[in-house]
KEGUMAR-919734 format. One line per 3 residues: number of its first residue (from 1); for each residue x, y, z of C-alpha. Coordinates in steps of 0.1 Angstrom, whole numbers, plus 5000, padded with zeros to 4 digits. Layout:
BEGIN
NUM> X:Y:Z ~ ...
//
This chain:
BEGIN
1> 9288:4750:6201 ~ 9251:4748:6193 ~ 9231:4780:6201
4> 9201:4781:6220 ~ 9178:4789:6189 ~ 9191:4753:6178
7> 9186:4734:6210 ~ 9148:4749:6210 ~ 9143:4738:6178
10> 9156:4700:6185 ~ 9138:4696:6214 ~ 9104:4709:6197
13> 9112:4687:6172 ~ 9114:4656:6197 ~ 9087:4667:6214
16> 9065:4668:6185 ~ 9079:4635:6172 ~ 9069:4615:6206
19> 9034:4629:6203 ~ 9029:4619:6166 ~ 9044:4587:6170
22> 9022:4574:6202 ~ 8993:4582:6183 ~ 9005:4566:6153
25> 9010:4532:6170 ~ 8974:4536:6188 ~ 8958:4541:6158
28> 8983:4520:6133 ~ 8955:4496:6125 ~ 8937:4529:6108
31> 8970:4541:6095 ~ 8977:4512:6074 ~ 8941:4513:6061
34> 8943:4543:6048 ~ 8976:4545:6036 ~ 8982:4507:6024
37> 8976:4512:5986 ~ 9003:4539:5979 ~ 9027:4519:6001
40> 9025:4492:5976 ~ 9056:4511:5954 ~ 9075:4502:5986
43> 9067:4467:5981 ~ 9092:4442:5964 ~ 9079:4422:5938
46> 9096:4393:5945 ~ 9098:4384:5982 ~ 9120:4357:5981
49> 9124:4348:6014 ~ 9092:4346:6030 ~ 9081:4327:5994
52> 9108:4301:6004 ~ 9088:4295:6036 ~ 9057:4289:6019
55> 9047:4252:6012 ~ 9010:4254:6009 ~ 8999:4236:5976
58> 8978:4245:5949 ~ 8955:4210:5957 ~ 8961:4210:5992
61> 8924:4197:6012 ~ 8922:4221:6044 ~ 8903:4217:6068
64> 8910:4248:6093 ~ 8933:4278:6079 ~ 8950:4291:6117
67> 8960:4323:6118 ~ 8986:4333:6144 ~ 9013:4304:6153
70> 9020:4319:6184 ~ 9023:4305:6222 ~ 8984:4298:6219
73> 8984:4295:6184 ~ 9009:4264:6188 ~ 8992:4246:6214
76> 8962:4247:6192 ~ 8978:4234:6167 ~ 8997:4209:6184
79> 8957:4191:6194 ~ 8941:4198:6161 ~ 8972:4178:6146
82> 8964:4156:6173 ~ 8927:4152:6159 ~ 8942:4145:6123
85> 8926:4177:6114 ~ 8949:4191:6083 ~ 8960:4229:6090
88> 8974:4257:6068 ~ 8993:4277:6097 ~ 8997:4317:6088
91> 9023:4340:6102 ~ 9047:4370:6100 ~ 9077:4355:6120
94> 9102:4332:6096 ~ 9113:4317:6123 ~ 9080:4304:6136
97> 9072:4289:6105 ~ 9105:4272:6099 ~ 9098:4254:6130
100> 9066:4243:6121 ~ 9071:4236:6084 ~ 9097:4213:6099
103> 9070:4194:6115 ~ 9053:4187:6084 ~ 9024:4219:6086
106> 9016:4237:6055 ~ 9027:4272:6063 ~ 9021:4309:6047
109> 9040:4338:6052 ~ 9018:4367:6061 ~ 8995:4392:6077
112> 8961:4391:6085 ~ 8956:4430:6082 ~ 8973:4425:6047
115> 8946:4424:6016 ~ 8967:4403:5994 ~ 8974:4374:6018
118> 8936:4364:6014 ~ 8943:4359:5975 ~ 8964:4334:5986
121> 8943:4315:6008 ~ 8922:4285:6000 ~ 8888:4298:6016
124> 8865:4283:5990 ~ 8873:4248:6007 ~ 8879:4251:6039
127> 8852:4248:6073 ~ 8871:4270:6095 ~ 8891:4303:6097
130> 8908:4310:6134 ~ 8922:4337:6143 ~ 8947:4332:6174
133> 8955:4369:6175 ~ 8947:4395:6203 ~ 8939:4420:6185
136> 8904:4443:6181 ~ 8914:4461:6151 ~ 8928:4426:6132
139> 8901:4407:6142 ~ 8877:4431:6124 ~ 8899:4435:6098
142> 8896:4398:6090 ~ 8859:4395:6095 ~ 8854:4427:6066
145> 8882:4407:6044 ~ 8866:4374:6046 ~ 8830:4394:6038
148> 8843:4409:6007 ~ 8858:4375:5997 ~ 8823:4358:6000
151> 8838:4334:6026 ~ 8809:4309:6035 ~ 8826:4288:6065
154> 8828:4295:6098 ~ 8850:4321:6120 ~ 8867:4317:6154
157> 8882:4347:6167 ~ 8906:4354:6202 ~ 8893:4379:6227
160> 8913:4394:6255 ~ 8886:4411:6272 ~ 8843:4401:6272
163> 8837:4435:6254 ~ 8854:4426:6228 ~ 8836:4390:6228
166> 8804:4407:6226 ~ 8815:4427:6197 ~ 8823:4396:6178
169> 8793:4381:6184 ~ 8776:4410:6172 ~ 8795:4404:6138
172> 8785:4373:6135 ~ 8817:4355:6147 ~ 8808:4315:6152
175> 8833:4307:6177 ~ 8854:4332:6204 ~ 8876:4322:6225
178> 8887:4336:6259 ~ 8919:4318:6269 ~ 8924:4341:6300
181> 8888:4336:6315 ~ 8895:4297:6304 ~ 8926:4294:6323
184> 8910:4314:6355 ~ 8883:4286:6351 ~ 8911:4261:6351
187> 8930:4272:6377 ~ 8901:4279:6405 ~ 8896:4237:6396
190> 8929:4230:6400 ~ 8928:4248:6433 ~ 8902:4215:6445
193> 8934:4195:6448 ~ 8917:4160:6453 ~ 8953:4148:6471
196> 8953:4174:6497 ~ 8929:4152:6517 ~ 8953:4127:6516
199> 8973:4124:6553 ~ 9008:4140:6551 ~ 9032:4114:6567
202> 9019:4075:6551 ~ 9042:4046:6565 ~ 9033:4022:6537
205> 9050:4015:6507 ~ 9020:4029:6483 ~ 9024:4058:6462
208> 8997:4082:6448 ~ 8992:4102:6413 ~ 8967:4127:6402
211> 8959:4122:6367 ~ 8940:4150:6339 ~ 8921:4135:6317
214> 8927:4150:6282 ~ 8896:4159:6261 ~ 8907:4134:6236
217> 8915:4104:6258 ~ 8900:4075:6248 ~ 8887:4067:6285
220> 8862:4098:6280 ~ 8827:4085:6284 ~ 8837:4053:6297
223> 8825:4042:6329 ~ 8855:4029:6360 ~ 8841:3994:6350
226> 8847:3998:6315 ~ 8882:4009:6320 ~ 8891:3979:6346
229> 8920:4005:6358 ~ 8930:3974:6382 ~ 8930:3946:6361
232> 8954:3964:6340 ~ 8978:3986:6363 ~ 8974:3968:6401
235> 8958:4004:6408 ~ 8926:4021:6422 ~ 8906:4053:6415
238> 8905:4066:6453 ~ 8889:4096:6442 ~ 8877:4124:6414
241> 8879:4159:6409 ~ 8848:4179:6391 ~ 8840:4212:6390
244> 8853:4223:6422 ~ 8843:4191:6441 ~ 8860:4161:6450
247> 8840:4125:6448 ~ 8852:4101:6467 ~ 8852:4060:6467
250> 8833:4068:6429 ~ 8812:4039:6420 ~ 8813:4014:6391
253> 8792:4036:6371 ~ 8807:4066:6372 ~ 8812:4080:6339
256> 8850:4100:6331 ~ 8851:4139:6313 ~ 8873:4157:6300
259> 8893:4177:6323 ~ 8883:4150:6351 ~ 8912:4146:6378
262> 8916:4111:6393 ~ 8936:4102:6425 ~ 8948:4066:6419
265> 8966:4047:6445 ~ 8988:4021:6436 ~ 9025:4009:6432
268> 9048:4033:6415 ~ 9054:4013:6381 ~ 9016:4009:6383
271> 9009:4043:6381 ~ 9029:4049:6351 ~ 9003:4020:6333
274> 8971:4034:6343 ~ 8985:4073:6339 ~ 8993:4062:6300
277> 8959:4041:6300 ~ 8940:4069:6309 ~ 8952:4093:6286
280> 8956:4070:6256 ~ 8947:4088:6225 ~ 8917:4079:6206
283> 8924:4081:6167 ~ 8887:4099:6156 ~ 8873:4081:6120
286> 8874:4114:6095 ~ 8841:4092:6082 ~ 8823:4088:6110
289> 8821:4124:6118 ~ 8816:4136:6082 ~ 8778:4136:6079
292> 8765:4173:6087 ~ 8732:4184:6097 ~ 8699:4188:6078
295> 8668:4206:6078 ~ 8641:4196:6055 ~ 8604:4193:6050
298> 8585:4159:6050 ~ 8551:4157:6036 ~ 8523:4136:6053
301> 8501:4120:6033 ~ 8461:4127:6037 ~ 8454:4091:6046
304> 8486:4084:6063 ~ 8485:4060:6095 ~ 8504:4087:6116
307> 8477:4109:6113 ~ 8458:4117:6147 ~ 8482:4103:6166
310> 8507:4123:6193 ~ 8544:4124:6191 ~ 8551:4107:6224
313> 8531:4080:6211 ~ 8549:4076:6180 ~ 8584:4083:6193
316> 8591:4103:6161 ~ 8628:4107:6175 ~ 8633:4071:6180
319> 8614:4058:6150 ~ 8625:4085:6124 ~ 8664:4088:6135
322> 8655:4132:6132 ~ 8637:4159:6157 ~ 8607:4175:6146
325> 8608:4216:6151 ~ 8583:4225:6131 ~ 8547:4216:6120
328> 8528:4233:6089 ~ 8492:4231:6087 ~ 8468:4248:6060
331> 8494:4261:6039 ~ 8494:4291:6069 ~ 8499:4280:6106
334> 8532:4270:6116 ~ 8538:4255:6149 ~ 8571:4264:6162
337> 8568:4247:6198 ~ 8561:4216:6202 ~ 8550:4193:6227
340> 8549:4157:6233 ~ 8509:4158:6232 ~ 8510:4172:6194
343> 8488:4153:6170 ~ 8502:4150:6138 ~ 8475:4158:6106
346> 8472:4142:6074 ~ 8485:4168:6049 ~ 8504:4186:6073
349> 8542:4194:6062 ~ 8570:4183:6088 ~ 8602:4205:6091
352> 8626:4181:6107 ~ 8665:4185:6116 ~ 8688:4155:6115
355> 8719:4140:6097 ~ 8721:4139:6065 ~ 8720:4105:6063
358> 8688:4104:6082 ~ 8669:4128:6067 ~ 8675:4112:6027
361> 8663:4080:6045 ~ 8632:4100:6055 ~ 8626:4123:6026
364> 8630:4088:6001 ~ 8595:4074:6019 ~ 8572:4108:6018
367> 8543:4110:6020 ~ 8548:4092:6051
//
């Protein structure tokens, strides 16, 4: 039999061990921080299995490394596949990244809170970093990481909560997104159901559909007469939903954005043709959208024929292919704001933003 001295002593002892322990997982983010180095003797050397799951390669050209394959990680993986953007997925779960190494994705085994994994990461050429992961402490943890790694790209983080966005953005995170105030955004649309105006009992043989229109479909920014839905499918656009409203009997011009829904009426097999019209993907050119943006400084020469005359008057937008932000005049006075009624000086030093394409073409005929 065990005495009472011993049951005392077990249940302090459980007692104590349930309130070390839920302060241990609260605060496991600090825990490992602290206590991460000497834990190292624990390590194995050789982690064979989660090195089998690794197939990222030495030369591999990244464009975003995604951190977090999860339910949300996933779906953004499965559209930036979509936009032929190359991915390095990173995760702790084996099975995860079976599934998606499978597919074709370069895959690390790892953890963002762990130091090492970012040895092992290609961040001197890639854009993006994105986190996926819910997380206050990780997210942190990654922004210091990626500091003391000199990382020069960009940083998207996940935030549960807008406090925790506004942290971020206090750190100097690029990107943060909010998939739970996203969806609520979503779903009060959705709740605009464009077919619910539709009569309930229709003796005709027609059929209706509601279609999305994906962010990527190649009918975004196309107007109804561009498309020629009818010509193609035997169908009509009856109606669209926007932003909470529903526009009916659209005309010609109306232009089609993302997340647009559109009530076509039509025969059934029609339907099917203008639902896989609409959302047809459009394959993006890599080369198109390469060229980044560029500030530089333009000098205009003394006797130049733009000086003295205003900015409206030249179109400087439309002639020049840049936008003017910035005026320097006498070595000192910098104007910041500016108006279409702005005379532009002979001598005066232009600080213009544009492509870079744009701006070479420019900065190749100063003085202008």
């Amino acid at each position: 039999h065990i005495t009472n001295e011993t049951v005392g002593l077990i249940t302090l002892v459980g007692v104590v061990t349930i309130f070390i322990s839920t302060y241990m997982i609260l605060y496991s983010g600090q825990l490992y921080n602290l206590l991460s180095k000497p834990l190292l003797f624990f390590e194995r050397k050789d982690p064979f299995r989660e090195a089998a799951i690794d197939t990222l390669k030495g030369s591999l050209s990244v464009d975003i490394i995604l951190l977090g394959l999860g339910k949300y990680g996933s779906g953004l993986a499965e559209y930036l596949l979509r936009r032929n953007k190359t991915i390095l997925g990173v995760d702790f779960d084996p099975g995860v990244l079976d599934k998606w190494r499978a597919k074709g994705l370069s895959v690390l085994y790892g953890d963002m809170g762990d130091p090492e994994i970012y040895d092992h990461l290609p961040l001197h050429r890639v854009f993006w970093v994105v986190s996926t992961v819910r997380s206050r402490e990780m997210n942190f943890m990654l922004i210091r990481h990626l500091k003391e790694k000199r990382f020069t790209g960009k940083i998207a983080l996940t935030a549960s909560v807008e406090e925790e966005a506004l942290e971020f953005e206090k750190a100097g995170v690029h990107l943060i997104f909010r998939p739970f105030s996203d969806a609520a955004e979503q779903a009060v649309d959705a709740l605009t159901y464009a077919m619910d105006v539709l009569p309930e009992n229709i003796d005709w043989p027609i059929s209706f559909l509601e279609v999305r229109i994906r962010s990527d479909a190649s009918v975004v920014g196309k107007t109804l007469r561009d498309i020629s839905l009818r010509s193609i499918s035997g169908t009509s656009i009856l109606a669209i939903s926007r932003g909470g409203r529903v526009l009916f009997e659209p005309e010609p011009d109306f232009s089609i954005f993302p997340g647009d829904r559109l009530l076509i009426i039509g025969p059934p097999q029609g339907l099917k043709d203008a639902e896989r019209v609409l959302n047809q993907f459009e394959m993006t050119d890599d080369n198109k959208d390469s060229d980044r943006f560029e500030i530089a400084e333009i000098n205009v020469a003394e006797n130049s024929e733009l000086s003295g005359q205003t900015i409206a008057t030249l179109g400087f937008r439309q002639r020049y292919k840049v936008t003017l932000v910035g005026i320097k005049r006498n070595k000192e006075q910098i104007i910041t704001i500016i108006n279409p009624d702005d005379r532009i000086l002979g001598g005066d030093i232009l600080i213009v933003i544009g492509t870079s394409e744009a701006v070479q073409s420019l900065k190749r005929r100063e003085p202008i």
